[in-house]
C-alpha positions, 0 to 999 in steps of 0.5 A: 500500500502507498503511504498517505504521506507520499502521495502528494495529495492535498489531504497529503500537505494539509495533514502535514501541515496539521501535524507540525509542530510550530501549528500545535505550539500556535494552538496551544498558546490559543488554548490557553488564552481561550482558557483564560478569556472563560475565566476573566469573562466569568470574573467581569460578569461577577462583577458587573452584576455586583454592580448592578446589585450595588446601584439598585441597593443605592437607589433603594435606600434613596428612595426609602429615605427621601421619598418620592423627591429623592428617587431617581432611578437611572434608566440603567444599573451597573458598570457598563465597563465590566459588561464591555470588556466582558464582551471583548472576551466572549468576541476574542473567545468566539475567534479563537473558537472558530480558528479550532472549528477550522482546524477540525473541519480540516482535520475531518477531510485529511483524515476522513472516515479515521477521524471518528475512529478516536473518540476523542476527536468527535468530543473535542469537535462537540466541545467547540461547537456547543461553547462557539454557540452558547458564545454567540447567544451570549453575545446577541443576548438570546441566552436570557430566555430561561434561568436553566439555560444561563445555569447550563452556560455557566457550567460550561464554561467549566466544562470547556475550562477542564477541556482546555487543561486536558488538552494541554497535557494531552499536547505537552506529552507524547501521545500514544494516541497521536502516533497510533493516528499517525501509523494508521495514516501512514498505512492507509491507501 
């Protein structure tokens, strides 16, 4: 049988290309950014709804204390400054989500029916998916609808928070995994 590497195709250059180095070390500095975004968008959120608390509880003790005179209520509660940057993170996070969407999507034509044959492609293509659109209805304001699916959120962030970490030992060591996908490749017809 032909080596999947000698046939020059174009899966053949794009499976080297996916399999550099220099492209996994880009993909894991984005990992951990990405990583990073969840955590201080999570944090940011934390503190603009405080905020929002905080002006609210301000305006009530106004209220309760001067009267009807006394009481003004703004037409917004909150530091707007941590919901925007907030947003700087969900937009940052969404481009990093789709530079990995990409990457699988290529993954699936190089590799084809193989793609599937470890479980872990599939999930980590899920992964993307699921936190790419729970991204987006975060952003157009779509995730407001019930309190289960903000909850269901949140958690994620979680989820994809442990996924990033499991991802990055998986690409500090040598994966008996990756060179199983790697011979299997080279065998392929």
């Amino acid at each position: 049988m032909a080596s999947f590497e000698s046939r020059g195709s174009t899966r053949a250059r794009l499976h080297k290309l996916l399999e550099d180095r220099r492209l996994h070390a880009v993909l894991l500095v984005l990992l951990v950014i990405d990583v990073f975004l969840v955590v201080l968008g999570s944090v940011l959120e934390v503190h603009y709804v405080e905020s929002k608390y905080e002006d609210a509880e301000k305006v009530a003790v106004a209220c309760a204390a001067g009267g009807v005179g006394g009481c003004v209520i703004p037409d917004e509660y909150g530091d707007h400054y941590f919901h925007d940057a907030e947003i700087v993170c969900i937009l940052l996070s969404m481009t990093i989500l789709a530079v990995f969407l990409a990457e699988h999507l290529l993954h699936m034509f190089v590799l084809q029916r193989q793609y599937f044959s470890n479980w872990h492609h599939p999930f980590d293509l899920f992964v993307v998916i699921v936190a790419l659109s729970l991204e987006i209805f975060a952003l157009t304001g779509n995730l407001h609808v019930s309190l289960g699916i903000m909850v269901s959120a949140r958690l994620w962030r979680f989820v994809r928070i442990v996924h990033g970490s499991a991802e990055l030992v998986h690409a500090m060591g040598d994966s008996p995994i990756a060179h199983k996908q790697d011979k299997d490749l080279n065998v392929a017809s």
